[in-house]
C-alpha positions as CSV (number, residue, x, y, z in Angstrom):
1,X,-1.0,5.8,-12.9
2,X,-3.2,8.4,-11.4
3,X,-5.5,5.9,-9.8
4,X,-6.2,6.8,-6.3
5,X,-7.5,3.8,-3.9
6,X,-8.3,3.8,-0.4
7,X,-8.0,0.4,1.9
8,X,-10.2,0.0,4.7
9,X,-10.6,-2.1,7.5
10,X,-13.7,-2.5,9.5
11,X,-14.3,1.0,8.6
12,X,-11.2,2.8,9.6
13,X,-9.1,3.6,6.4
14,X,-5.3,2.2,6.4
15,X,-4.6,3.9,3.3
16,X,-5.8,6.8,1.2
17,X,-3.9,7.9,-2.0
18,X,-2.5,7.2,-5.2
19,X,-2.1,3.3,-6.2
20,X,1.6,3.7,-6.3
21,X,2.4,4.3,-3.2
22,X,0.3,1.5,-1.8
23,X,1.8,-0.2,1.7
24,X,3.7,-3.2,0.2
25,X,5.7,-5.6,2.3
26,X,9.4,-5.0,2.2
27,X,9.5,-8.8,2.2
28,X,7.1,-9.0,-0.8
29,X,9.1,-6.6,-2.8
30,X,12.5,-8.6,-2.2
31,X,10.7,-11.9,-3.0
32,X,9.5,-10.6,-6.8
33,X,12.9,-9.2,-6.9
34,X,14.5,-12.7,-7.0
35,X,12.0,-13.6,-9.3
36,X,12.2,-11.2,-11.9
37,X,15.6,-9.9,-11.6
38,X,17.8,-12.7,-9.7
39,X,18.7,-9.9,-6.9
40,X,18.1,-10.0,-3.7
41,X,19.0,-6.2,-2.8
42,X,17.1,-4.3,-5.8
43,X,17.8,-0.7,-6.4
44,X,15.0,2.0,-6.7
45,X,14.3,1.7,-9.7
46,X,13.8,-2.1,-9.7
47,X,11.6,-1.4,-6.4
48,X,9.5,1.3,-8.4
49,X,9.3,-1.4,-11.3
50,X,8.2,-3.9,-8.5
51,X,5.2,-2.1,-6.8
52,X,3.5,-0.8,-10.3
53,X,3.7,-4.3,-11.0
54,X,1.6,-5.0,-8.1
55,X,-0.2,-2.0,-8.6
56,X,-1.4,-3.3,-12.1
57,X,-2.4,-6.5,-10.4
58,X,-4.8,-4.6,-8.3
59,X,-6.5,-2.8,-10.7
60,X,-6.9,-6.1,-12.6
61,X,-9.0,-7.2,-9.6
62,X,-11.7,-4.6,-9.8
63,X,-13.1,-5.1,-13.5
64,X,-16.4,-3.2,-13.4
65,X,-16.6,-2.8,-10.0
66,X,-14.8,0.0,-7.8
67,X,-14.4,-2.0,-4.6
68,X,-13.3,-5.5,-3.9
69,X,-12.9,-7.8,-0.8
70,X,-9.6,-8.6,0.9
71,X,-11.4,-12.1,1.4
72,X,-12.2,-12.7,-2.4
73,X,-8.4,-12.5,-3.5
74,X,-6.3,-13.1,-0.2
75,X,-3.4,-15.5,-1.8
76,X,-2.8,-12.0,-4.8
77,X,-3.5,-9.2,-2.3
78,X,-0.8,-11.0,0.2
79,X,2.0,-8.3,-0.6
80,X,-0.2,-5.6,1.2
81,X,1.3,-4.5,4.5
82,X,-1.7,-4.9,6.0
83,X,-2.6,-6.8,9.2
84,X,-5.1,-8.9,7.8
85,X,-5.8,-8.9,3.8
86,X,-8.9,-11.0,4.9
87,X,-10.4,-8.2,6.6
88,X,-9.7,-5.2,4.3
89,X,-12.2,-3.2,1.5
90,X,-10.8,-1.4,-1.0
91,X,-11.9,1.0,-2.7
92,X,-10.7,2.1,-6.4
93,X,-11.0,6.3,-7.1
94,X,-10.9,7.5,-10.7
C-alpha cells in the first residue's frame, strides 16, 4: 500500500505518511489479536497483519472522497492513537 494520508486536528497535522505506519493503539492491536488469532502477545508479523487490516478499513471510509471526518466514523476510527477521533480530518494522498 503506497497510500499516503495525513491526520489533522484543528489544523495542526498528527500524522503525515504512508497508511501503514498510521499511529494505532497498542491496546487496539492486542484487542484484534485475540480476535483473530487467540493471542494475546502477537509477533511482528501478526502486528503488521493487524494494522493493514486497519489500514484497509480506512481507505474503505473514503469512497470518492479524499478526506473524511473523525466525527462521521468515531466507533471504526477508535484504534487511532489519537487524542480525540472526534476532532480529527484526514486526508487520503494518492
Amino acid at each position: 500500500m503506497k497510500t499516503k494520508i495525513i491526520i489533522e486536528m484543528n489544523d495542526v497535522t498528527l500524522f503525515k505518511g504512508k497508511i501503514l505506519n498510521l499511529p494505532v493503539h497498542h491496546n487496539e492491536i492486542i484487542k484484534r489479536s485475540i480476535e483473530l488469532f487467540d493471542d494475546d502477545n502477537p509477533c511482528i508479523i501478526h502486528q503488521s497483519f493487524i494494522v493493514k487490516e486497519f489500514a484497509e478499513e480506512l481507505l474503505s471510509l473514503f469512497g470518492e472522497n479524499n478526506t473524511i471526518e473523525g466525527k462521521d466514523y468515531p466507533d471504526v476510527l477508535g484504534f487511532l492513537d489519537v487524542d480525540d477521533v472526534m476532532k480529527i480530518r484526514i486526508h487520503k494522498k494518492g
